[in-house]
N, CA, C and O atoms as a Maestro MAE file, in Angstrom:
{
 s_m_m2io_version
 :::
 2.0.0
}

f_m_ct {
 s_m_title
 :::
 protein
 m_atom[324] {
  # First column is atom index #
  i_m_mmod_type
  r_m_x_coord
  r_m_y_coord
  r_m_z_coord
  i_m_residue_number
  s_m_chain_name
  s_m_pdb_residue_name
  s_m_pdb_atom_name
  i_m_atomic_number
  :::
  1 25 55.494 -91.980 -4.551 1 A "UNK " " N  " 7
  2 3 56.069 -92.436 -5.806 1 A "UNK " " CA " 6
  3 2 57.389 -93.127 -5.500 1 A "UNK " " C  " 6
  4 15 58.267 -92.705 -4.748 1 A "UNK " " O  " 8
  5 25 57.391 -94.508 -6.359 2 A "UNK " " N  " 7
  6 3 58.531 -94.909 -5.748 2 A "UNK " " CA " 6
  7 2 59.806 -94.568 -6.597 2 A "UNK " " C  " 6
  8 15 59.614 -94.338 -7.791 2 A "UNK " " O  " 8
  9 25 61.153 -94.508 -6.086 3 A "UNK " " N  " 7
  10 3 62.202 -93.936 -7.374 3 A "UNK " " CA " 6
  11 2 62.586 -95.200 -8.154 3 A "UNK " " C  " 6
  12 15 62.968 -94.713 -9.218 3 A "UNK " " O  " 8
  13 25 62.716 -96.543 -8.268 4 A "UNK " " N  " 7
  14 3 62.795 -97.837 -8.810 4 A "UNK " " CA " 6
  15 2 61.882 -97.999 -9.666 4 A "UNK " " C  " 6
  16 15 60.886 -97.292 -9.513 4 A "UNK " " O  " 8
  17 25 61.901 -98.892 -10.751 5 A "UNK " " N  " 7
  18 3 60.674 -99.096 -11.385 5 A "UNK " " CA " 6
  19 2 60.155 -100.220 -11.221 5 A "UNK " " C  " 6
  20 15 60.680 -101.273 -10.858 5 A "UNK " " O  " 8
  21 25 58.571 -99.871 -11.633 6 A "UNK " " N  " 7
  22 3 57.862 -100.542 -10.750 6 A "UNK " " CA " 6
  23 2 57.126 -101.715 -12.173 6 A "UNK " " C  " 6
  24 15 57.520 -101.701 -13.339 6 A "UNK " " O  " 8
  25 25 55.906 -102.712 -11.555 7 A "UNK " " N  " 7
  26 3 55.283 -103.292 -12.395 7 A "UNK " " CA " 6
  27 2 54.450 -102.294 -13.097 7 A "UNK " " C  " 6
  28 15 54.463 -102.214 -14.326 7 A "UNK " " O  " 8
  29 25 53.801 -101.609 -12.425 8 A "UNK " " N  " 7
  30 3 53.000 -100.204 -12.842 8 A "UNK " " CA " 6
  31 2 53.565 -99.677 -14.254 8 A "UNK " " C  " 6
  32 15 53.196 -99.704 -15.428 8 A "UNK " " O  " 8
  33 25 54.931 -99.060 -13.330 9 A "UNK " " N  " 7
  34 3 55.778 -97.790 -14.452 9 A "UNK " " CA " 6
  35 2 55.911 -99.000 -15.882 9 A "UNK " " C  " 6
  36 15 56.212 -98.442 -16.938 9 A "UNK " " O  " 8
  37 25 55.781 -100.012 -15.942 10 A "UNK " " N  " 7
  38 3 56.406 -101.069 -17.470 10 A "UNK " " CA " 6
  39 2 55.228 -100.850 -18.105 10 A "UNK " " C  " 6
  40 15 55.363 -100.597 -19.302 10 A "UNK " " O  " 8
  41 25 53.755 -100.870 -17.558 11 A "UNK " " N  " 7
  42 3 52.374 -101.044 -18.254 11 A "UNK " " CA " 6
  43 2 51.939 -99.376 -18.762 11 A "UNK " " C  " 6
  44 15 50.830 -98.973 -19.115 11 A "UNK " " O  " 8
  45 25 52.903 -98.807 -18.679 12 A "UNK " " N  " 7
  46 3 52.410 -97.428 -18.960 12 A "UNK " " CA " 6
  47 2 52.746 -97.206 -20.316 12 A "UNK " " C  " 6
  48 15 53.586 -97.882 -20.910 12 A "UNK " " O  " 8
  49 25 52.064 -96.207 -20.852 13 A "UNK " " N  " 7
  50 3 52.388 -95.664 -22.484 13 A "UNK " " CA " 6
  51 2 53.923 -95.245 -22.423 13 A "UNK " " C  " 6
  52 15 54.393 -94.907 -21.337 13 A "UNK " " O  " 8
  53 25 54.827 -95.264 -23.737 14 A "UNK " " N  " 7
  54 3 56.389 -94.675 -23.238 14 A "UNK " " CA " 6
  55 2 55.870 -92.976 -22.858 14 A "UNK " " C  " 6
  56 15 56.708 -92.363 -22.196 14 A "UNK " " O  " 8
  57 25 54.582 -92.185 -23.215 15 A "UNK " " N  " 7
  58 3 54.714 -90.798 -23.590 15 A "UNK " " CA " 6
  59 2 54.968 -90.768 -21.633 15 A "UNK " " C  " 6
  60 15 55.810 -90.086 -21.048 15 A "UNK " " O  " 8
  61 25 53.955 -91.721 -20.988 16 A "UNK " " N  " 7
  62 3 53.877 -91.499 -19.653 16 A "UNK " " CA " 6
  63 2 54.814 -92.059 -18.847 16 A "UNK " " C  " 6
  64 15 55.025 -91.522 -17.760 16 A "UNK " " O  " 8
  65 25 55.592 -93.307 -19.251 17 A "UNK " " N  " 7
  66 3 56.325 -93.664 -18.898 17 A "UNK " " CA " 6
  67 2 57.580 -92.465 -18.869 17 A "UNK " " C  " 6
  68 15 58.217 -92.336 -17.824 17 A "UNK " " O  " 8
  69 25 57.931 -91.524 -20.165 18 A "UNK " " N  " 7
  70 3 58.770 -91.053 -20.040 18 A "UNK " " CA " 6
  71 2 58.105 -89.328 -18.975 18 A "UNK " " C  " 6
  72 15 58.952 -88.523 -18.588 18 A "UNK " " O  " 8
  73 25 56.953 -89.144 -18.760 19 A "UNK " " N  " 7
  74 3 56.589 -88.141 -18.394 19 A "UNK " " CA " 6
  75 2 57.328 -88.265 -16.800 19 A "UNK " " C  " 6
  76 15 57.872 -87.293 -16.276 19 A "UNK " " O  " 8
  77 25 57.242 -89.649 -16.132 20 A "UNK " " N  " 7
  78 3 56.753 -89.998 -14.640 20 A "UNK " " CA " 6
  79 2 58.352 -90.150 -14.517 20 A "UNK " " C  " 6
  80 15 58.756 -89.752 -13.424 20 A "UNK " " O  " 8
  81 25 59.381 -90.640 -15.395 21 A "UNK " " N  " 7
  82 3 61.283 -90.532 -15.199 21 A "UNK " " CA " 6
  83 2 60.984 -89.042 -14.948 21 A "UNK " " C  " 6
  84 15 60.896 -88.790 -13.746 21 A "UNK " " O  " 8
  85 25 60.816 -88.050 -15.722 22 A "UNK " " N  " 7
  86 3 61.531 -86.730 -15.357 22 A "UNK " " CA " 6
  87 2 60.710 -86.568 -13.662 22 A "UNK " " C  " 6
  88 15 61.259 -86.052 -12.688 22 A "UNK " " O  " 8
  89 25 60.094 -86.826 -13.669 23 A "UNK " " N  " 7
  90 3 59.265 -86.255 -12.312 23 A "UNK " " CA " 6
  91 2 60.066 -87.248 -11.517 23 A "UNK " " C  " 6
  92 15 60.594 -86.468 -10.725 23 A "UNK " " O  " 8
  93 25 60.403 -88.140 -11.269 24 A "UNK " " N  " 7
  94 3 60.948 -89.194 -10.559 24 A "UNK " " CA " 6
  95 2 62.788 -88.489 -10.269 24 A "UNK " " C  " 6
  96 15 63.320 -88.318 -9.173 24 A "UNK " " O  " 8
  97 25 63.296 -88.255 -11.426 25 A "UNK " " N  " 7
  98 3 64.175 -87.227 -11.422 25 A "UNK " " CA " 6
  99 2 64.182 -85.724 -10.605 25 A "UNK " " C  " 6
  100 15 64.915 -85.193 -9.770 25 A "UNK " " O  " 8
  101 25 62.979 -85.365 -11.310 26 A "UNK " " N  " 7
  102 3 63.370 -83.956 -10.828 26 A "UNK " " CA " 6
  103 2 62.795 -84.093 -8.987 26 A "UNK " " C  " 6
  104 15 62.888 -83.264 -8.081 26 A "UNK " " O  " 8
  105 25 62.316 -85.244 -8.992 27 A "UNK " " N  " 7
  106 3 61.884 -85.435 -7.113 27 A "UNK " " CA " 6
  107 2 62.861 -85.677 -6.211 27 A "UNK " " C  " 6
  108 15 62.999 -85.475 -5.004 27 A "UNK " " O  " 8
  109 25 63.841 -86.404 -7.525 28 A "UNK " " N  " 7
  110 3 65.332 -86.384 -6.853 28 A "UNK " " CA " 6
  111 2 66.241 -85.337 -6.780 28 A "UNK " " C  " 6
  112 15 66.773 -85.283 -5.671 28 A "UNK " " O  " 8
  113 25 66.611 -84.487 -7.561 29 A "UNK " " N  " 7
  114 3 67.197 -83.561 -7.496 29 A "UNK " " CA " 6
  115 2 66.704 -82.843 -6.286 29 A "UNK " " C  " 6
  116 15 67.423 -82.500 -5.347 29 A "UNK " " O  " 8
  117 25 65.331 -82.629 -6.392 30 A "UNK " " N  " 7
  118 3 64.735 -81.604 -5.056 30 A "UNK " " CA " 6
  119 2 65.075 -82.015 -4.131 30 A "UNK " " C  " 6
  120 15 65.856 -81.352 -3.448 30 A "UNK " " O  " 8
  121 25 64.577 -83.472 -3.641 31 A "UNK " " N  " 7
  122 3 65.378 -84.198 -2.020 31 A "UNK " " CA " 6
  123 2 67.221 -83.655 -1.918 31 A "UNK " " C  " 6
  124 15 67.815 -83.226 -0.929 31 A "UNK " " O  " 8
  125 25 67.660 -83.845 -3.089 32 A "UNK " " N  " 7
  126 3 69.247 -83.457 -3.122 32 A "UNK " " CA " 6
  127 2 69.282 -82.438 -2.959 32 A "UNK " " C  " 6
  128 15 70.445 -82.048 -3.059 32 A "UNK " " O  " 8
  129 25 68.397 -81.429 -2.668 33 A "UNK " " N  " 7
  130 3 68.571 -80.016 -2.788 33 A "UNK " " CA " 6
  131 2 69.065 -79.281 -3.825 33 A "UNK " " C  " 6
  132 15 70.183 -78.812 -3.615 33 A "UNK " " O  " 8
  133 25 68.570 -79.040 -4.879 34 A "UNK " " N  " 7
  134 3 68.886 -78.726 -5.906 34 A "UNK " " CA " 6
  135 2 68.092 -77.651 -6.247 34 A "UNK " " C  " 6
  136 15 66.971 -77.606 -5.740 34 A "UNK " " O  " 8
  137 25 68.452 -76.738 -7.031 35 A "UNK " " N  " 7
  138 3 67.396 -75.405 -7.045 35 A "UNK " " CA " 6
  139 2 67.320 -76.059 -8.478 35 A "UNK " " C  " 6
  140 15 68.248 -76.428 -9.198 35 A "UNK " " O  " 8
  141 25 65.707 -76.107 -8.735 36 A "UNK " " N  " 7
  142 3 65.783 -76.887 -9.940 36 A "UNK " " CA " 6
  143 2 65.564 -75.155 -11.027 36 A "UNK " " C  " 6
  144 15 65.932 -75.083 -12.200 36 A "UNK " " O  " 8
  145 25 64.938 -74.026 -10.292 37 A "UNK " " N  " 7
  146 3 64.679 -73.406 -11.029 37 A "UNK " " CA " 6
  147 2 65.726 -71.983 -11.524 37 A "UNK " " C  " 6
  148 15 65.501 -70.908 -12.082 37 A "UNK " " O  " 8
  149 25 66.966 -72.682 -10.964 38 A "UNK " " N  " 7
  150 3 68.031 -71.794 -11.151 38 A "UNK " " CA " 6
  151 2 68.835 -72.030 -12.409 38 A "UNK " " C  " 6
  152 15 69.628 -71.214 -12.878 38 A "UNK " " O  " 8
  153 25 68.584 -73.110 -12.866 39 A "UNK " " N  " 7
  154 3 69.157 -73.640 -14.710 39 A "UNK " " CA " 6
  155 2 67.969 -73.106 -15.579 39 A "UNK " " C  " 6
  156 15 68.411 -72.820 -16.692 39 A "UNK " " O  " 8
  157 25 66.412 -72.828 -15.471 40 A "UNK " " N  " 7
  158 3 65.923 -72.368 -16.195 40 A "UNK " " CA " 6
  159 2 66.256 -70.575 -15.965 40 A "UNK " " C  " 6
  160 15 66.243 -69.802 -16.922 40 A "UNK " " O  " 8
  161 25 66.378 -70.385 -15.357 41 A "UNK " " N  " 7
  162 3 66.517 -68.757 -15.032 41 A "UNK " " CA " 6
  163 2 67.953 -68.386 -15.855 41 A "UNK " " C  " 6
  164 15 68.079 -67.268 -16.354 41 A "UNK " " O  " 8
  165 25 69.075 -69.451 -15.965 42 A "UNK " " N  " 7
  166 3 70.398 -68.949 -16.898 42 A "UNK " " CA " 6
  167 2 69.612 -69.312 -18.037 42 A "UNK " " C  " 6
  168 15 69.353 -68.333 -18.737 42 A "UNK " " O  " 8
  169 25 69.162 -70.359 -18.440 43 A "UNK " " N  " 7
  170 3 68.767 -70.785 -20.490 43 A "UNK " " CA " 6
  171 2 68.295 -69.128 -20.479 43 A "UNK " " C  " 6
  172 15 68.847 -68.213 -21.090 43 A "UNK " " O  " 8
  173 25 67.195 -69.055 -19.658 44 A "UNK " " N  " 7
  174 3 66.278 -67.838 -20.115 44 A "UNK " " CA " 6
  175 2 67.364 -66.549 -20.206 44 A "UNK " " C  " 6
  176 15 67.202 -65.968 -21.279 44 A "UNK " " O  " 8
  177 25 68.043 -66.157 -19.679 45 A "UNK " " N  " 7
  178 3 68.726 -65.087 -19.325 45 A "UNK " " CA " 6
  179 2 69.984 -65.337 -20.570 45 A "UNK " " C  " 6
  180 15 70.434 -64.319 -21.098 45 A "UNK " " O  " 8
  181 25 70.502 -66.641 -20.992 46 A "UNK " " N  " 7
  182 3 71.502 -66.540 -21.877 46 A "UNK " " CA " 6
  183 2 70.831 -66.198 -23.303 46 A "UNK " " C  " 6
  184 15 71.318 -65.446 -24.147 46 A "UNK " " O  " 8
  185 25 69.652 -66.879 -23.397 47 A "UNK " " N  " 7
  186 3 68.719 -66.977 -24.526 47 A "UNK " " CA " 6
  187 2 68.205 -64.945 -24.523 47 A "UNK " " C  " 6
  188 15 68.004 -64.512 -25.657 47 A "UNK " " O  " 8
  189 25 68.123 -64.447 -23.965 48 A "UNK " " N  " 7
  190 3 67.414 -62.849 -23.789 48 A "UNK " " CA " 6
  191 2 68.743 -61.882 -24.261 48 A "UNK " " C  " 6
  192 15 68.664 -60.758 -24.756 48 A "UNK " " O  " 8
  193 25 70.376 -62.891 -23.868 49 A "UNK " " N  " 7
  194 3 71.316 -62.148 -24.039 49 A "UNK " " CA " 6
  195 2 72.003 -62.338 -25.614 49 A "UNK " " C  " 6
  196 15 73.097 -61.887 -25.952 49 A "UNK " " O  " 8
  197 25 70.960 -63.212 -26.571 50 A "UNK " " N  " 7
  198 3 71.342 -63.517 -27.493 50 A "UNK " " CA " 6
  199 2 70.117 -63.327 -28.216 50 A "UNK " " C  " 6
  200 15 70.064 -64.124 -29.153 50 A "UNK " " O  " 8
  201 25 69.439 -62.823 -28.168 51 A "UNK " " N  " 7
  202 3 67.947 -61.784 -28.906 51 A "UNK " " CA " 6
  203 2 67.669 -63.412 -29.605 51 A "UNK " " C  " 6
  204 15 67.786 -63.568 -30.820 51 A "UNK " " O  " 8
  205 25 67.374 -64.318 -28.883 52 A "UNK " " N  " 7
  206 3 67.124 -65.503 -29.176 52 A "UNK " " CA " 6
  207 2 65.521 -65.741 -28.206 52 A "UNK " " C  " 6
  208 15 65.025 -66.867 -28.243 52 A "UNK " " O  " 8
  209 25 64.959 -64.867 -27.561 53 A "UNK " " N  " 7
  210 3 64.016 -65.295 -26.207 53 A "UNK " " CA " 6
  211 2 62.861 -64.814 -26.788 53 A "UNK " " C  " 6
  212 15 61.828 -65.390 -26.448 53 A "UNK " " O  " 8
  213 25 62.764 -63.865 -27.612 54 A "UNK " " N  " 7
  214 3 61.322 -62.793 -28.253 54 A "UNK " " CA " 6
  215 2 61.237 -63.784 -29.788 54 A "UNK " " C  " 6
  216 15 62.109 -64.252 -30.520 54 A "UNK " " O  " 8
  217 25 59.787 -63.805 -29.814 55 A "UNK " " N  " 7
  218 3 59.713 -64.659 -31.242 55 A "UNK " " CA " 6
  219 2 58.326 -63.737 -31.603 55 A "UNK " " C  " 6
  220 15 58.100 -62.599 -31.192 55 A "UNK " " O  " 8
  221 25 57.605 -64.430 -32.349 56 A "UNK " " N  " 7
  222 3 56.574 -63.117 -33.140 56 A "UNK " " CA " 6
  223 2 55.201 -63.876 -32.114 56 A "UNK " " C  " 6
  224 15 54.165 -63.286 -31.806 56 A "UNK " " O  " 8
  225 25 55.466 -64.912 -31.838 57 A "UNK " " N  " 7
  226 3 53.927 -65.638 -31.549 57 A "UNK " " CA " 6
  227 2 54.037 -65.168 -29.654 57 A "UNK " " C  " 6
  228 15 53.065 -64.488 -29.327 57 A "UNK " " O  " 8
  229 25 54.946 -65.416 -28.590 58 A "UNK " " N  " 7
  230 3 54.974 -64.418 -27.548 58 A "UNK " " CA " 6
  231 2 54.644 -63.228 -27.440 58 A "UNK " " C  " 6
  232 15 53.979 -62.755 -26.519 58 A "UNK " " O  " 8
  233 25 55.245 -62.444 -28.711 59 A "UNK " " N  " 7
  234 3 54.450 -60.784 -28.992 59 A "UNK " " CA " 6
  235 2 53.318 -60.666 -28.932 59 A "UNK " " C  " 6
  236 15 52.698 -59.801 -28.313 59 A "UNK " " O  " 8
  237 25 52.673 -62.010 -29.930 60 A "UNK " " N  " 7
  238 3 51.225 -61.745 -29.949 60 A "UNK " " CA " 6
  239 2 50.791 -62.040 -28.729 60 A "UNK " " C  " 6
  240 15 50.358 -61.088 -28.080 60 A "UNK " " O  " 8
  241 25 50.783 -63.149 -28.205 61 A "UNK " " N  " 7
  242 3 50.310 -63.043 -27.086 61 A "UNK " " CA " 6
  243 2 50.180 -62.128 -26.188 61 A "UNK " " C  " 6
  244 15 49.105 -61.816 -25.677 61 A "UNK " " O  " 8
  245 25 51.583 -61.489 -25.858 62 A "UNK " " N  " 7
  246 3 51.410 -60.265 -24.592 62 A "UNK " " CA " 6
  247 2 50.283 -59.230 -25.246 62 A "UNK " " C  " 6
  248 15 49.508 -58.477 -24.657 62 A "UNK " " O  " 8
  249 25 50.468 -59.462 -26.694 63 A "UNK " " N  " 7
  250 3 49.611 -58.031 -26.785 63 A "UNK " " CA " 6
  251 2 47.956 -58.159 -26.678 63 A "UNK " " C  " 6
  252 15 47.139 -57.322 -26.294 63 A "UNK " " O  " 8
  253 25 47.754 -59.604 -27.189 64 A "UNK " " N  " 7
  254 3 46.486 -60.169 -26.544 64 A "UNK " " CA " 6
  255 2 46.304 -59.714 -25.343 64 A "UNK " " C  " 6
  256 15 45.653 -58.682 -25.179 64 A "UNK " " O  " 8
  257 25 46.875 -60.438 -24.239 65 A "UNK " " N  " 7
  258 3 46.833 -60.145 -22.662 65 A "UNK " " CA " 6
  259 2 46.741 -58.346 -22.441 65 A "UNK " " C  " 6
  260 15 45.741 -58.065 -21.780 65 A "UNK " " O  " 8
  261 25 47.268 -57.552 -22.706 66 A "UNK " " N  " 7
  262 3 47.823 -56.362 -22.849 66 A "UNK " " CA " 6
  263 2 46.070 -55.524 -23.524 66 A "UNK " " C  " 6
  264 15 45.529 -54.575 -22.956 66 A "UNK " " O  " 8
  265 25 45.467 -56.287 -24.938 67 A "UNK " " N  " 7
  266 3 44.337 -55.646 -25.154 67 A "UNK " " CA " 6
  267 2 43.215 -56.215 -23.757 67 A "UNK " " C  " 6
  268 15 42.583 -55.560 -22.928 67 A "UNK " " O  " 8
  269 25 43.321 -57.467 -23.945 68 A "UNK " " N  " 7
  270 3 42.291 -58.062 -22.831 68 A "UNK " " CA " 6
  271 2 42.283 -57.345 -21.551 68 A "UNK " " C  " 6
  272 15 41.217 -57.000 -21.042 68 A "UNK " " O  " 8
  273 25 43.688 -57.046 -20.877 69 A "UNK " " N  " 7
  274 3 43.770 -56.295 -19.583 69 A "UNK " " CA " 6
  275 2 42.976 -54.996 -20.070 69 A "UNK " " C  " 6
  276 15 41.973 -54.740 -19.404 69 A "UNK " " O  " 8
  277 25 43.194 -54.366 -20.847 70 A "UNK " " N  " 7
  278 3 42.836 -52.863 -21.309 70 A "UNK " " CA " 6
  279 2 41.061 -52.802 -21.447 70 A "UNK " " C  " 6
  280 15 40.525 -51.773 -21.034 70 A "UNK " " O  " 8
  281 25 40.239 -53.834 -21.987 71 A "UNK " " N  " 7
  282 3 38.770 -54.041 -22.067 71 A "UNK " " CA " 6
  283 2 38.132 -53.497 -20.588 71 A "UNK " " C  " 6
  284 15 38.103 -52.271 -20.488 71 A "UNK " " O  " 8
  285 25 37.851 -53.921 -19.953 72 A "UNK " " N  " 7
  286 3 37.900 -53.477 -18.787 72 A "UNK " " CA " 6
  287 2 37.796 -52.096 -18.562 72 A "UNK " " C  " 6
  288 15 36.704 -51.531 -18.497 72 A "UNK " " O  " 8
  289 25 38.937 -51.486 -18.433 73 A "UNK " " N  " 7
  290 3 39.331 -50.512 -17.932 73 A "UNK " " CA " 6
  291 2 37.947 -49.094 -19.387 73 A "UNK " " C  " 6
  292 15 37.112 -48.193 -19.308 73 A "UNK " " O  " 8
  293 25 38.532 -49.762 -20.197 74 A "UNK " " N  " 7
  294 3 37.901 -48.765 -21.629 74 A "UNK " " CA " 6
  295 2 36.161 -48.947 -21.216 74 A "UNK " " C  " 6
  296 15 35.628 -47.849 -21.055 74 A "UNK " " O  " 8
  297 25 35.410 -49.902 -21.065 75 A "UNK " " N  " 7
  298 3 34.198 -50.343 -20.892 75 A "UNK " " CA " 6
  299 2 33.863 -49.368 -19.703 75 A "UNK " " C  " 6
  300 15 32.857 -48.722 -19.995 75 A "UNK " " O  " 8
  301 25 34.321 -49.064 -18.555 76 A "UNK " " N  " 7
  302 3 34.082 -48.447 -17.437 76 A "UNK " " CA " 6
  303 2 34.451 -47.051 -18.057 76 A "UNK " " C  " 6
  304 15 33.599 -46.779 -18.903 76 A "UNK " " O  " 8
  305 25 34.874 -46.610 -18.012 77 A "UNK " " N  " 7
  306 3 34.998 -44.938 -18.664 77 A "UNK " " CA " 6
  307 2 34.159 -44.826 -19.935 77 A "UNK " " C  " 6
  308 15 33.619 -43.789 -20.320 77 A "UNK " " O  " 8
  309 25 34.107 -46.085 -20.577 78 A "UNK " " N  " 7
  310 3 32.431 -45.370 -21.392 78 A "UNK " " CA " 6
  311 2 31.200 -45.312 -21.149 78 A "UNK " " C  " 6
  312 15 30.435 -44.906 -22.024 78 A "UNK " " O  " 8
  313 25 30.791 -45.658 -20.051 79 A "UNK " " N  " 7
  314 3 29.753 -46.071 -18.930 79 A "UNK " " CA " 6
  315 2 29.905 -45.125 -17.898 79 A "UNK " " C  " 6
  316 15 29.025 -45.307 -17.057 79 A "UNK " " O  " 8
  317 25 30.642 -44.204 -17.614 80 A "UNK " " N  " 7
  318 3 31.452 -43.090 -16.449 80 A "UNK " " CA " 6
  319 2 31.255 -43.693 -15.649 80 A "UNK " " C  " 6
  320 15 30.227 -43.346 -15.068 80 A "UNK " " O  " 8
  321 25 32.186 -45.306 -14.836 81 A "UNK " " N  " 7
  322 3 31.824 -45.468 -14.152 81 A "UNK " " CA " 6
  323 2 32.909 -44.942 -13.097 81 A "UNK " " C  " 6
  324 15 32.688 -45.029 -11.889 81 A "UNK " " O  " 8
  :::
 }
 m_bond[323] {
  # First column is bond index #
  i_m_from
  i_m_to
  i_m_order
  :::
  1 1 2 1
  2 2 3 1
  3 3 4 2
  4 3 5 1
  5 5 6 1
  6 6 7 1
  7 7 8 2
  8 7 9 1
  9 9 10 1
  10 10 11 1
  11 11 12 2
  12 11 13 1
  13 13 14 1
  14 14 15 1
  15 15 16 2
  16 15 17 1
  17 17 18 1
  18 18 19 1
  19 19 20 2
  20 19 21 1
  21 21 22 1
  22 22 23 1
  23 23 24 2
  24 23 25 1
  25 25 26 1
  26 26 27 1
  27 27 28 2
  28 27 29 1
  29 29 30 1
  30 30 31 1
  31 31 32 2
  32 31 33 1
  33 33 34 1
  34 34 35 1
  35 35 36 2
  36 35 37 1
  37 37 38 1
  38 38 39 1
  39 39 40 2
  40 39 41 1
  41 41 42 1
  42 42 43 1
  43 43 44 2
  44 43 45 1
  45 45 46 1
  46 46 47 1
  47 47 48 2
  48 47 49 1
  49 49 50 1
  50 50 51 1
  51 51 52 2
  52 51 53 1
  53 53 54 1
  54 54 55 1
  55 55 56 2
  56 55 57 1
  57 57 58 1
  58 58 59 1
  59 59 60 2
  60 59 61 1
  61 61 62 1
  62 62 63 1
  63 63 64 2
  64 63 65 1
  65 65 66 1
  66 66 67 1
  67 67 68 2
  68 67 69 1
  69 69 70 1
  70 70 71 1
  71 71 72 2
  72 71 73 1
  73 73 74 1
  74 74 75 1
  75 75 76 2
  76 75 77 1
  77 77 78 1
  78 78 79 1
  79 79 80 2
  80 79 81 1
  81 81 82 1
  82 82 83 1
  83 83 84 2
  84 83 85 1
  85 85 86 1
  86 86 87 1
  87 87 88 2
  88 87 89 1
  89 89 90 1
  90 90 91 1
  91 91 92 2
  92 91 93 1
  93 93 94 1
  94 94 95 1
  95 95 96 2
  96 95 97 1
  97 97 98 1
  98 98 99 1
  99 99 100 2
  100 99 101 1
  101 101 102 1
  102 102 103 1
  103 103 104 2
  104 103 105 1
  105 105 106 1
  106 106 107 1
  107 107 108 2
  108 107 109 1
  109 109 110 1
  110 110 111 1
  111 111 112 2
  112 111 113 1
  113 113 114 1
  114 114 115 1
  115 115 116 2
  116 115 117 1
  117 117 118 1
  118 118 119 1
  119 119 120 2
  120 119 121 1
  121 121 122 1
  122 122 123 1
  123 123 124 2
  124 123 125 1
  125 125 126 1
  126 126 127 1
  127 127 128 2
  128 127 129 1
  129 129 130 1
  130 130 131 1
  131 131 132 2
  132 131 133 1
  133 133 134 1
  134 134 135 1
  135 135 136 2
  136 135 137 1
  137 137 138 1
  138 138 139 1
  139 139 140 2
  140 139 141 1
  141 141 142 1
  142 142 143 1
  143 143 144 2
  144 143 145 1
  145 145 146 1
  146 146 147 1
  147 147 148 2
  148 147 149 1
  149 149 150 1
  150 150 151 1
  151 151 152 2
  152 151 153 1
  153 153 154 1
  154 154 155 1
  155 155 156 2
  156 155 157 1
  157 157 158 1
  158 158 159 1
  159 159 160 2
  160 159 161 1
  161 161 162 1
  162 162 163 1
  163 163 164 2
  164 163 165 1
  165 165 166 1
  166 166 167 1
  167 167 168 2
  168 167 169 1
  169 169 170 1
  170 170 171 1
  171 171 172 2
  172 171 173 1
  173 173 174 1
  174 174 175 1
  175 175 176 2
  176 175 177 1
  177 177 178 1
  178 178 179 1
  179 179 180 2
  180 179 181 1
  181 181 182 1
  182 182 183 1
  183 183 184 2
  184 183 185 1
  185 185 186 1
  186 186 187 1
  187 187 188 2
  188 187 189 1
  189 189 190 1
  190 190 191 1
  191 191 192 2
  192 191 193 1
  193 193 194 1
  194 194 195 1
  195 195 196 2
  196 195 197 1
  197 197 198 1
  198 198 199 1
  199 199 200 2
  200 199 201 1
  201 201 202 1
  202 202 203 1
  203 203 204 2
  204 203 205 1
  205 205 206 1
  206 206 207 1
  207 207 208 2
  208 207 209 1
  209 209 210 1
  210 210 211 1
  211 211 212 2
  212 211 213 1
  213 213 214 1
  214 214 215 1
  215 215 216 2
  216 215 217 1
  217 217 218 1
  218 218 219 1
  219 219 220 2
  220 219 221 1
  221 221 222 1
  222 222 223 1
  223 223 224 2
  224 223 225 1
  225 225 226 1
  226 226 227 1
  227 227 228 2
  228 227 229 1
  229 229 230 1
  230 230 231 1
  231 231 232 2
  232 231 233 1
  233 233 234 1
  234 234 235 1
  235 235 236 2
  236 235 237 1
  237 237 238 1
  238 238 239 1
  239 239 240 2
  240 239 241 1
  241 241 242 1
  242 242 243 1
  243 243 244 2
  244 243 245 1
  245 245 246 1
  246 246 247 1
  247 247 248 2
  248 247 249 1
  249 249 250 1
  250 250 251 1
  251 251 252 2
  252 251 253 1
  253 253 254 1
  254 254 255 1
  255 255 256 2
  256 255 257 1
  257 257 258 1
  258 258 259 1
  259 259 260 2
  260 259 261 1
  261 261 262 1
  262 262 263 1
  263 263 264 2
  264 263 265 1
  265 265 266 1
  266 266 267 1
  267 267 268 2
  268 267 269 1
  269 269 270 1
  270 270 271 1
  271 271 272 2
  272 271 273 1
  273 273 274 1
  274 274 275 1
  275 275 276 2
  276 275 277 1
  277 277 278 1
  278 278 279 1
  279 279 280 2
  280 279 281 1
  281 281 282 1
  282 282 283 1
  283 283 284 2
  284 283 285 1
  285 285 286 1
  286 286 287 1
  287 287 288 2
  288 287 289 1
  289 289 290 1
  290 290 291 1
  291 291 292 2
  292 291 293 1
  293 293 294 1
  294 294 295 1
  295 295 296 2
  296 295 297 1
  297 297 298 1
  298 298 299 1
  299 299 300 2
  300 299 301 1
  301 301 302 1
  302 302 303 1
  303 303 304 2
  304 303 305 1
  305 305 306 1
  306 306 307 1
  307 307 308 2
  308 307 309 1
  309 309 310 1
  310 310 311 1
  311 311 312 2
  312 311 313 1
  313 313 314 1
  314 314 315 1
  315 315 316 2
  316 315 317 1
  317 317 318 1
  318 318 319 1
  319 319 320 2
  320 319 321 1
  321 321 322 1
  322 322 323 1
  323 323 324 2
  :::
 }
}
């Protein structure tokens, strides 16, 4: 990928055009050595320290995952396996 823009990058949709800047970016930061995943780890951690990180639709989910993991386990003990 080149970091300049190209004839390519102009013929693209803006959604992709703007998809292929952040990646072009964040390819730069990485060559710069940049821990790219050390700014999401503070949002997350400032956001958890401000009861801003739990919403109702994440709940549901884990608890989805949480019944789904549990199927399994219930199906085999009613079967004695």
């Amino acid at each position: 990928m080149n970091d300049c823009p190209s004839e390519m990058s102009k013929s693209l949709s803006p959604e992709k055009a703007a998809e292929r800047a952040v990646v072009v970016l964040m390819l730069a930061k990485l060559k710069a050595g940049e821990d790219l995943r050390r700014a999401k780890i503070n949002r997350l951690k400032d956001a958890i320290l401000a009861d801003d990180y739990e919403n109702s639709l994440k709940l549901d989910i884990a608890a989805d995952r949480v019944v789904d993991a549990m199927e399994p386990l219930s199906s085999s003990m009613r079967f004695g396996r």
